[in-house]
Backbone as numpy.savetxt, mean C-alpha at the origin, in Angstrom:
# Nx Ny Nz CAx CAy CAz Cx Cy Cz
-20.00 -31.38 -0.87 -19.97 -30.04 -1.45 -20.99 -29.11 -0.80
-22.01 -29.56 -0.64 -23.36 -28.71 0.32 -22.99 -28.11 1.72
-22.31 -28.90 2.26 -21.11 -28.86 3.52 -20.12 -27.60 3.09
-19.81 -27.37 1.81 -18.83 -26.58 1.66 -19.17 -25.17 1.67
-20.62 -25.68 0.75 -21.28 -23.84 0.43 -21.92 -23.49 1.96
-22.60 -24.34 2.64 -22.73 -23.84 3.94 -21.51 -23.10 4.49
-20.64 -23.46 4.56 -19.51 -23.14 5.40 -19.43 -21.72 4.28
-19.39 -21.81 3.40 -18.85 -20.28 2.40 -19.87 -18.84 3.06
-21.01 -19.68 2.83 -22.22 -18.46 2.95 -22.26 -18.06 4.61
-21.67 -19.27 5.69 -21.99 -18.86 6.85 -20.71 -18.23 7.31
-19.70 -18.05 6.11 -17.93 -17.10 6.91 -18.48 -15.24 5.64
-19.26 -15.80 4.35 -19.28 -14.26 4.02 -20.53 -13.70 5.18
-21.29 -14.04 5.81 -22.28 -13.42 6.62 -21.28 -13.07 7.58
-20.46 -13.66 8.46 -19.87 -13.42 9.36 -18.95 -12.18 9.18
-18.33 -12.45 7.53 -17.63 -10.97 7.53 -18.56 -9.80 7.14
-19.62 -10.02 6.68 -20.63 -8.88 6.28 -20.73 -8.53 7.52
-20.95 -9.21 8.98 -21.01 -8.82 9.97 -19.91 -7.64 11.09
-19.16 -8.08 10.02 -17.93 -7.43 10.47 -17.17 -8.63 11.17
-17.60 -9.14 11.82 -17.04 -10.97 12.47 -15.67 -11.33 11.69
-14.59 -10.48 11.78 -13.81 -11.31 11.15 -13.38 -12.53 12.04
-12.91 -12.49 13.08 -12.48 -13.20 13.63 -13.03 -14.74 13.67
-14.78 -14.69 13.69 -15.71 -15.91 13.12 -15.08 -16.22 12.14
-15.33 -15.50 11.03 -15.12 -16.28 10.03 -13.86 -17.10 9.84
-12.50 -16.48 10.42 -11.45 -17.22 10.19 -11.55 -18.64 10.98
-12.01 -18.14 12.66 -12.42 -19.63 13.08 -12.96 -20.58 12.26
-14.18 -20.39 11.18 -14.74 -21.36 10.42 -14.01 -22.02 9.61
-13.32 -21.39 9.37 -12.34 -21.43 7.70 -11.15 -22.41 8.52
-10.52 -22.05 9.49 -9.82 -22.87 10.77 -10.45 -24.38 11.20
-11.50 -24.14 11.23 -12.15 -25.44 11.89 -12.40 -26.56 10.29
-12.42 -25.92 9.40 -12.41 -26.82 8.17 -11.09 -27.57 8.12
-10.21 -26.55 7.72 -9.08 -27.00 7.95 -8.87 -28.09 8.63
-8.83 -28.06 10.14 -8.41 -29.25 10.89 -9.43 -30.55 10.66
-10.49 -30.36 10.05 -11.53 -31.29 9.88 -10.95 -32.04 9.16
-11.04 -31.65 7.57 -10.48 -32.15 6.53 -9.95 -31.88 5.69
-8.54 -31.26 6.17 -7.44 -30.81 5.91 -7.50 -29.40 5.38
-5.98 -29.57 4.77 -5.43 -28.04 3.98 -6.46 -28.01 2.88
-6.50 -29.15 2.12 -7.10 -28.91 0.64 -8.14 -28.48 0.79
-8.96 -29.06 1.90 -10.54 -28.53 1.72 -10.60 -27.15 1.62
-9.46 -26.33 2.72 -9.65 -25.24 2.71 -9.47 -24.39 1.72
-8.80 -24.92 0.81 -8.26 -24.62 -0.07 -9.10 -24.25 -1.36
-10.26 -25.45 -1.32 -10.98 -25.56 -2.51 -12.51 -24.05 -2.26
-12.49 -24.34 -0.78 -13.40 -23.27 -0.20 -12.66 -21.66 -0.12
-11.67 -21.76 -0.40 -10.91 -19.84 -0.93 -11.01 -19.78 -2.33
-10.82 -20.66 -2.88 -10.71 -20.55 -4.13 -12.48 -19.89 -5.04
-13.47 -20.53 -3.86 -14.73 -20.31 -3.88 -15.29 -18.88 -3.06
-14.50 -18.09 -2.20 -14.49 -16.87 -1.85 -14.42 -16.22 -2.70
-15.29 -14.88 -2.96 -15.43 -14.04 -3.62 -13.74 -12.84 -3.04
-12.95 -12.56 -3.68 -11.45 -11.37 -3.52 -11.82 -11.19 -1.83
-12.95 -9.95 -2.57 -13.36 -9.00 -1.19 -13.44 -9.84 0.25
-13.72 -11.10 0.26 -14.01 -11.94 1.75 -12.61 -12.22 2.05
-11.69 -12.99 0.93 -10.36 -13.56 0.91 -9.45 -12.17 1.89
-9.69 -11.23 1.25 -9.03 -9.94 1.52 -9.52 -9.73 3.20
-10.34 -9.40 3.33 -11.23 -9.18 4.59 -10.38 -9.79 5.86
-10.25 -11.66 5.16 -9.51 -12.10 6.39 -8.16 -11.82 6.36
-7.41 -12.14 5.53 -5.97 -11.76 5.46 -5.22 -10.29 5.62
-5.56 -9.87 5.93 -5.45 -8.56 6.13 -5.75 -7.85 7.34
-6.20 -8.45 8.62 -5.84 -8.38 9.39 -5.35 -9.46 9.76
-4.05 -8.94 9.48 -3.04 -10.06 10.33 -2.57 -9.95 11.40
-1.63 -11.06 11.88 -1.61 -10.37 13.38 0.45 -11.48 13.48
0.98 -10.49 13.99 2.79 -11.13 13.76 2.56 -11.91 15.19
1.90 -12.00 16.18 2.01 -13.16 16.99 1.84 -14.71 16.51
0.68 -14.47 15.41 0.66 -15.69 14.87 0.72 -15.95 13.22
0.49 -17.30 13.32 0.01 -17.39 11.75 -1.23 -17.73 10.98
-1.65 -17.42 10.55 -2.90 -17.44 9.91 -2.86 -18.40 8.69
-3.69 -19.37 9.31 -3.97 -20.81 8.04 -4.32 -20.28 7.06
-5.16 -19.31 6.90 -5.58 -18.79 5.27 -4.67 -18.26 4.50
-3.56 -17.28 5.27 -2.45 -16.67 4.76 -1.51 -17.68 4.37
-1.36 -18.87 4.92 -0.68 -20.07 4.66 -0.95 -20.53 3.39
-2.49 -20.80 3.47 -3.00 -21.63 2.19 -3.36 -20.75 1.05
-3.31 -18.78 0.85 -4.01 -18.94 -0.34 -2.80 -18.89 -1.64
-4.02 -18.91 -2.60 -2.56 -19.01 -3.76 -2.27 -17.61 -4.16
-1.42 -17.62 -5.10 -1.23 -16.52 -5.38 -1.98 -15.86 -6.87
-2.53 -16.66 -7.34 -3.68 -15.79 -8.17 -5.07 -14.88 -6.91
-5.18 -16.33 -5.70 -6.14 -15.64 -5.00 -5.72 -14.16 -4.08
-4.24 -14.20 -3.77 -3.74 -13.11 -3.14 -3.49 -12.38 -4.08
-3.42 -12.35 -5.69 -3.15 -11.23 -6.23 -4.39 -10.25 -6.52
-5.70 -11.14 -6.45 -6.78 -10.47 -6.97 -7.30 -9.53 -5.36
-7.09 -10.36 -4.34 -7.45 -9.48 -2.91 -6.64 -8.05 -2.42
-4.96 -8.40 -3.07 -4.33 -7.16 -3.02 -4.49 -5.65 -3.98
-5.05 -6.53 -5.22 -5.43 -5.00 -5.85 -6.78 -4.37 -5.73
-7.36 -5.01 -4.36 -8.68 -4.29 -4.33 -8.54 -3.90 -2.91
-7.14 -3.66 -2.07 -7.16 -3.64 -0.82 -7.45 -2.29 -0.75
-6.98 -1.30 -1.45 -7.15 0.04 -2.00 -8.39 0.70 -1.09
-9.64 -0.02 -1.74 -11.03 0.10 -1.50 -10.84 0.61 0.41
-10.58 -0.16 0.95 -10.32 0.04 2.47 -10.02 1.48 2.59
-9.42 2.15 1.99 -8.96 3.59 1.86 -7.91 4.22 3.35
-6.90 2.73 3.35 -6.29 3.09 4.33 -4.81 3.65 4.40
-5.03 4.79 4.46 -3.42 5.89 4.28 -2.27 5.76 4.52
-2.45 4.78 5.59 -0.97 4.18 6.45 -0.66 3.35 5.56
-1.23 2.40 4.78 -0.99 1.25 4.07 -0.63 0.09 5.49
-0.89 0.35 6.45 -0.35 -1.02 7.47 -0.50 -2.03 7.25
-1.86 -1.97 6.94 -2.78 -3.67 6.63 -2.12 -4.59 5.27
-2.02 -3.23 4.26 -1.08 -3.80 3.52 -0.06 -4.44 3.30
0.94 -3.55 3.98 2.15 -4.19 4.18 2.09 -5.27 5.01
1.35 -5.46 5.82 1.66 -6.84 6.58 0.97 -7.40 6.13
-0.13 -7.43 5.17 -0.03 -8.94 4.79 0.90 -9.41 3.74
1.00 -8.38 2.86 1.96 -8.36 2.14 3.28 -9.33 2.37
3.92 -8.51 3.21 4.99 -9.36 4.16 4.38 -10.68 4.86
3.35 -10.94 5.35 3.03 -12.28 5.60 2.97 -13.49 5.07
2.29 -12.63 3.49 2.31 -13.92 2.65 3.31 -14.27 1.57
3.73 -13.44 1.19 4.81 -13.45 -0.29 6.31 -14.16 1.32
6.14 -13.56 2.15 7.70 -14.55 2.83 6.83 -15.26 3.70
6.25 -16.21 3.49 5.74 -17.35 4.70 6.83 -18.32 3.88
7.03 -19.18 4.80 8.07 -20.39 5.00 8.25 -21.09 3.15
7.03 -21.21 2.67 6.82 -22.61 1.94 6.66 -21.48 0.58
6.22 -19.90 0.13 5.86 -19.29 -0.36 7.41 -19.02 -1.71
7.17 -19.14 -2.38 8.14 -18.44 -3.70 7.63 -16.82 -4.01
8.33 -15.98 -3.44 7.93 -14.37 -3.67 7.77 -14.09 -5.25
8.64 -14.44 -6.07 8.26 -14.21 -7.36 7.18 -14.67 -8.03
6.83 -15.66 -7.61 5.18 -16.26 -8.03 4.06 -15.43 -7.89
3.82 -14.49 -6.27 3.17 -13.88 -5.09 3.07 -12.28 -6.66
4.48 -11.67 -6.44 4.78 -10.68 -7.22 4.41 -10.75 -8.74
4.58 -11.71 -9.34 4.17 -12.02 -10.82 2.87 -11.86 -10.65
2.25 -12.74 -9.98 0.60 -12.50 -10.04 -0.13 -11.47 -9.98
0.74 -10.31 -8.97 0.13 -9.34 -8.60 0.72 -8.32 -10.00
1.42 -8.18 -10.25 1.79 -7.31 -11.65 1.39 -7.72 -13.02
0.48 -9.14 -12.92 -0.12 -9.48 -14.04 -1.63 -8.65 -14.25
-1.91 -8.46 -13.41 -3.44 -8.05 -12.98 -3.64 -6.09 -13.08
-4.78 -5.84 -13.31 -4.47 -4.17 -13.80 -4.61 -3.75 -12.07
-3.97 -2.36 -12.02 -3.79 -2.14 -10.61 -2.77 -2.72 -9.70
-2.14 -3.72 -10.43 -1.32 -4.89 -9.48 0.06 -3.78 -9.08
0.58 -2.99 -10.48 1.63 -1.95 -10.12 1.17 -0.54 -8.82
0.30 -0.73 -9.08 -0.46 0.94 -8.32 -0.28 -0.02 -6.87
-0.52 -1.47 -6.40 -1.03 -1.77 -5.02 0.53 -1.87 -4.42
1.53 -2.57 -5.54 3.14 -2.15 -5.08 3.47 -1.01 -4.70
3.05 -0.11 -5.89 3.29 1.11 -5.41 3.02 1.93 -4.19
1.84 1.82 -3.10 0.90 1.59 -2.50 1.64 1.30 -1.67
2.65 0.07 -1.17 2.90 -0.80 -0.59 4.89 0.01 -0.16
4.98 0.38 -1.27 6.08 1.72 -0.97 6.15 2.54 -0.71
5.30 3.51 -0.34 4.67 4.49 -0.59 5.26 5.44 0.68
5.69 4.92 1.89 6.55 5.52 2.94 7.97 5.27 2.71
8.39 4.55 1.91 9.64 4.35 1.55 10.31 5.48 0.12
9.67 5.71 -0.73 9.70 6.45 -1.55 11.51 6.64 -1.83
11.83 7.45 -1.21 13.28 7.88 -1.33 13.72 7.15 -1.23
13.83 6.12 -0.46 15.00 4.79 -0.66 15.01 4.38 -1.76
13.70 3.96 -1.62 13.27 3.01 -2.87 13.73 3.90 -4.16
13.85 5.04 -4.85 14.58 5.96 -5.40 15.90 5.31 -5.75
16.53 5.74 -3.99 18.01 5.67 -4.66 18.52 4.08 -4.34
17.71 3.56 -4.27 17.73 1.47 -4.51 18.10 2.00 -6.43
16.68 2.73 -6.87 17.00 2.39 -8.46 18.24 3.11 -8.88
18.61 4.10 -8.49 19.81 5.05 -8.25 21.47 4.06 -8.87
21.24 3.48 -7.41 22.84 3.15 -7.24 22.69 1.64 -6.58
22.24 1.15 -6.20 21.94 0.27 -6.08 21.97 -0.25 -4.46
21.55 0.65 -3.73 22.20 1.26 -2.29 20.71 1.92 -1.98
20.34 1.48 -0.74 18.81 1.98 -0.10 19.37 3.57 0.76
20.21 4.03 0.67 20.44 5.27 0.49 19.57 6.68 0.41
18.63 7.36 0.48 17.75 7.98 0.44 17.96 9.33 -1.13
17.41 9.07 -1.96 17.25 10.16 -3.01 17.52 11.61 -2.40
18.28 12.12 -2.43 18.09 13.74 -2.15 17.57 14.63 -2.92
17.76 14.54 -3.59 16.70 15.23 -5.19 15.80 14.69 -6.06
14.88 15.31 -6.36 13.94 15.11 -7.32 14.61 14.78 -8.54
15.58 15.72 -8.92 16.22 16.13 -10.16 17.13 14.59 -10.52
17.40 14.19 -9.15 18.62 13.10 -9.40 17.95 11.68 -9.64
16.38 11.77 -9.96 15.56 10.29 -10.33 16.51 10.02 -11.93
16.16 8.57 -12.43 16.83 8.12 -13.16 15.30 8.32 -14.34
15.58 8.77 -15.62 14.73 8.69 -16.25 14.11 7.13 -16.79
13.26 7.10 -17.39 12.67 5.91 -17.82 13.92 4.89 -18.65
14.13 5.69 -19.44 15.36 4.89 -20.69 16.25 4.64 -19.66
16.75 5.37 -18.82 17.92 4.93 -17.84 17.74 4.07 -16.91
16.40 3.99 -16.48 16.11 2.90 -16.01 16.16 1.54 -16.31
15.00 1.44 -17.75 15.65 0.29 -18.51 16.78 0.24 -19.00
17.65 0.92 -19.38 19.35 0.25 -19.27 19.39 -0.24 -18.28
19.62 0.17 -17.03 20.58 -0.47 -16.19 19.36 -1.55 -15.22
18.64 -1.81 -15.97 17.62 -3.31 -15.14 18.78 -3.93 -15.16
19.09 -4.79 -15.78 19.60 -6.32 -15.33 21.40 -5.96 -15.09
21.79 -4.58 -14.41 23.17 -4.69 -13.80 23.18 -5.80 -12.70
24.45 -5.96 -11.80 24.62 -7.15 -11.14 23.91 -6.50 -9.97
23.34 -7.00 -8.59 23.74 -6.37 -7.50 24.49 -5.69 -6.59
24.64 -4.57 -6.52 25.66 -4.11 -5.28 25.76 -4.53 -4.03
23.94 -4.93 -3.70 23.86 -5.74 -2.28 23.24 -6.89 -2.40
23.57 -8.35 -2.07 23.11 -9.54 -2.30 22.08 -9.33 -0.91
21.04 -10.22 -1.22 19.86 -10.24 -0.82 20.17 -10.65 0.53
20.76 -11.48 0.80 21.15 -12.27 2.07 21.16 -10.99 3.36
21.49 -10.05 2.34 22.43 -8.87 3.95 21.34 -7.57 3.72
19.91 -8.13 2.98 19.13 -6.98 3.48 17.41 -8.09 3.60
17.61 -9.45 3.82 16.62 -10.40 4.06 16.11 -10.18 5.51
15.07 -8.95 5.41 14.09 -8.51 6.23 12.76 -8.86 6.71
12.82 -9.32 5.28 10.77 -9.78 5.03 9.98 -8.43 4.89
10.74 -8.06 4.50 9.84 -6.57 4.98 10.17 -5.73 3.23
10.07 -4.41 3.36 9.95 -3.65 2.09 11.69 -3.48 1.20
12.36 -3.86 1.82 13.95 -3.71 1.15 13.89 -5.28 0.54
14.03 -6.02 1.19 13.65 -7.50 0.59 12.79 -7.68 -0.58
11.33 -7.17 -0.41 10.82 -7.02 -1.64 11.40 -6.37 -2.57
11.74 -4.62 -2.09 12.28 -3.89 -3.61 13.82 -4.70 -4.19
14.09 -5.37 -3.66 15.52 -6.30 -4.34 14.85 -7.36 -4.89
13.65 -7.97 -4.83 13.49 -9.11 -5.52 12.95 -8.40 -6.74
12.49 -7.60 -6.30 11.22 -6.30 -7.63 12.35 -6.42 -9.12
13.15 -5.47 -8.53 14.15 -4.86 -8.91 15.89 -5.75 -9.66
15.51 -6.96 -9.28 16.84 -8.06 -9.79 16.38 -9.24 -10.39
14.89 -9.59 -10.12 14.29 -10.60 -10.19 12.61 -10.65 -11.59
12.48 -9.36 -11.04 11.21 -8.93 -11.95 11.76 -7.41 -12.28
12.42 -7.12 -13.05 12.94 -5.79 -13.16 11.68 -4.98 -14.06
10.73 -5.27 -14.72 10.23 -5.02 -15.54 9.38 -4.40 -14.32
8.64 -5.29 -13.47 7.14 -4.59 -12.73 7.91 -3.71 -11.89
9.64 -4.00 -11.08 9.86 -3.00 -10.56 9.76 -1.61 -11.26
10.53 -1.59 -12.40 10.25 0.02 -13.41 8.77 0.15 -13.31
8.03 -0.85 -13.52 6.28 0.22 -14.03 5.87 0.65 -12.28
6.19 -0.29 -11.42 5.81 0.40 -10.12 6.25 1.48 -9.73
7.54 1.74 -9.93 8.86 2.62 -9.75 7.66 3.92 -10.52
7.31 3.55 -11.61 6.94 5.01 -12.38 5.65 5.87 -11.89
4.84 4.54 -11.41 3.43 4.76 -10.64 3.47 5.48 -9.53
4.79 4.87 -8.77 4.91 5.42 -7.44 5.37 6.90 -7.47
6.10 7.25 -8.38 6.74 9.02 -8.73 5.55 9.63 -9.41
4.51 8.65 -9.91 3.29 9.68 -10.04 2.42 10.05 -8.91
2.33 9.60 -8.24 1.49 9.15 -6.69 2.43 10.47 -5.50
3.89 10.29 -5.95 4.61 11.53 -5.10 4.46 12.64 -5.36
4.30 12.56 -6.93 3.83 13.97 -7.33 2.61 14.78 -7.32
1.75 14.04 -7.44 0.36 14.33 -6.99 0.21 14.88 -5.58
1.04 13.76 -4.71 0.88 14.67 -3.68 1.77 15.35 -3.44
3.00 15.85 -4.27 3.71 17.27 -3.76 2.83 18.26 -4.47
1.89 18.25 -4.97 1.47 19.21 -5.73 0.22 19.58 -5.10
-0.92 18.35 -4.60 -1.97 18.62 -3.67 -1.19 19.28 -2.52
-0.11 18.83 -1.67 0.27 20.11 -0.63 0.70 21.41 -0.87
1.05 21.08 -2.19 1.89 22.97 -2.59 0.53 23.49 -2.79
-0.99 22.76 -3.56 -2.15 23.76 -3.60 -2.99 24.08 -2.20
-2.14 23.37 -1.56 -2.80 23.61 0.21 -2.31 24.75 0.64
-1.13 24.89 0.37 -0.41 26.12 1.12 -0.29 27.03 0.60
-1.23 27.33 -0.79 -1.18 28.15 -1.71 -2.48 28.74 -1.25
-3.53 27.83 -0.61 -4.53 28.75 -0.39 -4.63 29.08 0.69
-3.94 28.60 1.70 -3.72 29.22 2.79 -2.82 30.65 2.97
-1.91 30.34 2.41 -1.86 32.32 2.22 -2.24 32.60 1.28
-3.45 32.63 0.39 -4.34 33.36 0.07 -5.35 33.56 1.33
-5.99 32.83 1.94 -6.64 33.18 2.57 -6.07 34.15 4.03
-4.83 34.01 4.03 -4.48 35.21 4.94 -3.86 36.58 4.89
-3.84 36.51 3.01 -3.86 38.13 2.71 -5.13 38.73 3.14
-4.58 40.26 3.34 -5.72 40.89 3.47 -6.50 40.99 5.17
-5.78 40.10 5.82 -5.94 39.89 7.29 -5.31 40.73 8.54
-6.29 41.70 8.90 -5.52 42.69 9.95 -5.48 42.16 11.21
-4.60 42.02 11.78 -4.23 41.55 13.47 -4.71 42.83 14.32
-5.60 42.37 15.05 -6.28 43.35 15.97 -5.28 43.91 16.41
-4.44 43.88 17.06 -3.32 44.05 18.17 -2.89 45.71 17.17
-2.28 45.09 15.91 -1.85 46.16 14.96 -2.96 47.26 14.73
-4.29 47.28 14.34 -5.10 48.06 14.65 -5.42 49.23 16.15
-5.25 48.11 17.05 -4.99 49.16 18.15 -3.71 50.22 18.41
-2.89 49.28 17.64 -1.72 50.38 18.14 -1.43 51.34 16.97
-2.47 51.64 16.05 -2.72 52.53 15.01 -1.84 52.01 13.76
-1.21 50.79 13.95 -0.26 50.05 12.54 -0.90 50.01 11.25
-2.79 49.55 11.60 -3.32 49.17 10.39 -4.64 50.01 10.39
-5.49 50.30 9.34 -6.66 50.88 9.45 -8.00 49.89 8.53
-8.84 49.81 9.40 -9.67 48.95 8.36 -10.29 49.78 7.33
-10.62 48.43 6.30 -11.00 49.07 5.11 -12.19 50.11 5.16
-12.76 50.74 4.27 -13.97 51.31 4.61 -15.35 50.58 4.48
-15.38 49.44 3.87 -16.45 48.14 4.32 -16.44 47.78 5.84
-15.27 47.63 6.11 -14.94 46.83 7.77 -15.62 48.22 8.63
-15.28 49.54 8.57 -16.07 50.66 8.99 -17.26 50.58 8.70
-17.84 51.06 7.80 -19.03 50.70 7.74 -20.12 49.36 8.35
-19.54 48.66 8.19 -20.01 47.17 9.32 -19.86 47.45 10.97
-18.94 47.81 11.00 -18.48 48.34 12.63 -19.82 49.51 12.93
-20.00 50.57 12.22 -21.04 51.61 12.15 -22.11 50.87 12.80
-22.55 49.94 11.97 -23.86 49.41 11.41 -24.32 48.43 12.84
-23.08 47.88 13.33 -22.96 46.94 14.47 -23.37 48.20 15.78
């Protein structure tokens, strides 16, 4: 066990270092020492934030033993704090996302349960859709990744829960991507419940930001009333105020 906490304290220094790449070697070299489990018992002993650190940069050339081995209580608690990173693209997200909930040996509904048990777990789905938006829409729509054309044409809450447990229109087989359509069909046929609360999180998250850009462009022409184009001044179009004269005087 002394062997173990060494190895813990010398992979969180390495990522405090920024060292990710150390640390996964360490966590790697256990592994092949003495086996999966050890490694296993030593994530379980990672504090989220380290667990997260490594898995999350992933990389699709390979596979990553930690992404292999963690569980899914430990990947649910690292995904709702991935946030913290404050990364806009969500990239890191989604691929690990996609790395670990479809690795070979992985049950996605286990991966997904865990993560919608936990507070935040809907907001990091949501998060995780978040460039998809409109599909993902008219997925709840009609049952067809189809793109929402209207705001107006979202399905309200009650209509939502009615039609959770209709049949599929598209069996999973003919949209098995690994990627974000794959998930919103397991969300959505399988866990219909966290799909609706994500579904609702995520139309709050769109709205926020249709509304932070409409107050962007609201002050941007405010700030360009009132703005004379030199050009128009010279050719006698506009006259400055009598402040702007007076300053001109004074200059």
């Amino acid at each position: 066990m002394s062997k173990h906490l060494a190895l813990i304290e010398k992979t969180q220094s390495l990522i405090a270092a920024g060292d990710i790449v150390g640390a996964e070697s360490a966590l790697v070299e256990l592994a092949d020492a003495e086996g999966d489990g050890a490694l296993m018992v030593v994530l379980e002993q990672l504090p989220p934030k380290d667990v997260l650190a490594v898995i999350r940069e992933y990389d699709n050339s390979r596979e990553s033993v930690v992404g292999l081995l963690v569980s899914p209580a430990q990947f649910a608690r690292a995904v709702v704090i991935e946030k913290l990173y404050k990364d806009l693209t969500r990239t890191h997200l989604r691929g690990m996302v996609n790395a670990v909930i479809f690795r070979e040996d992985a049950e996605p509904v286990e991966f997904l349960t865990a993560i919608g048990d936990l507070d935040g777990g809907a907001e990091a789905l949501a998060d995780y859709f978040s460039d998809q938006w409109s599909r993902v829409e008219g997925f709840a729509r009609s049952g067809s990744f189809d793109p929402a054309d209207e705001y107006g044409k979202m399905l309200s809450q009650s209509a939502l829960l009615a039609s959770a447990y209709e049949r599929p229109r598209i069996q999973q087989d003919e949209i098995a991507d690994r990627d974000w359509m794959q998930l919103a069909w397991i969300l959505r046929y399988e866990l219909p419940d966290l799909f609706i609360e994500m579904l609702m999180v995520l139309r709050a998250k769109v709205s926020a930001h249709q509304a932070a850009a409409s107050d962007e462009e609201d002050e941007e022409d405010s700030e360009d009333d009132g703005k004379v184009e030199t050009g128009d001044t010279d050719r006698g179009k506009a006259t400055p105020t009598a402040r702007e004269s007076d300053e001109e005087s004074a200059i």
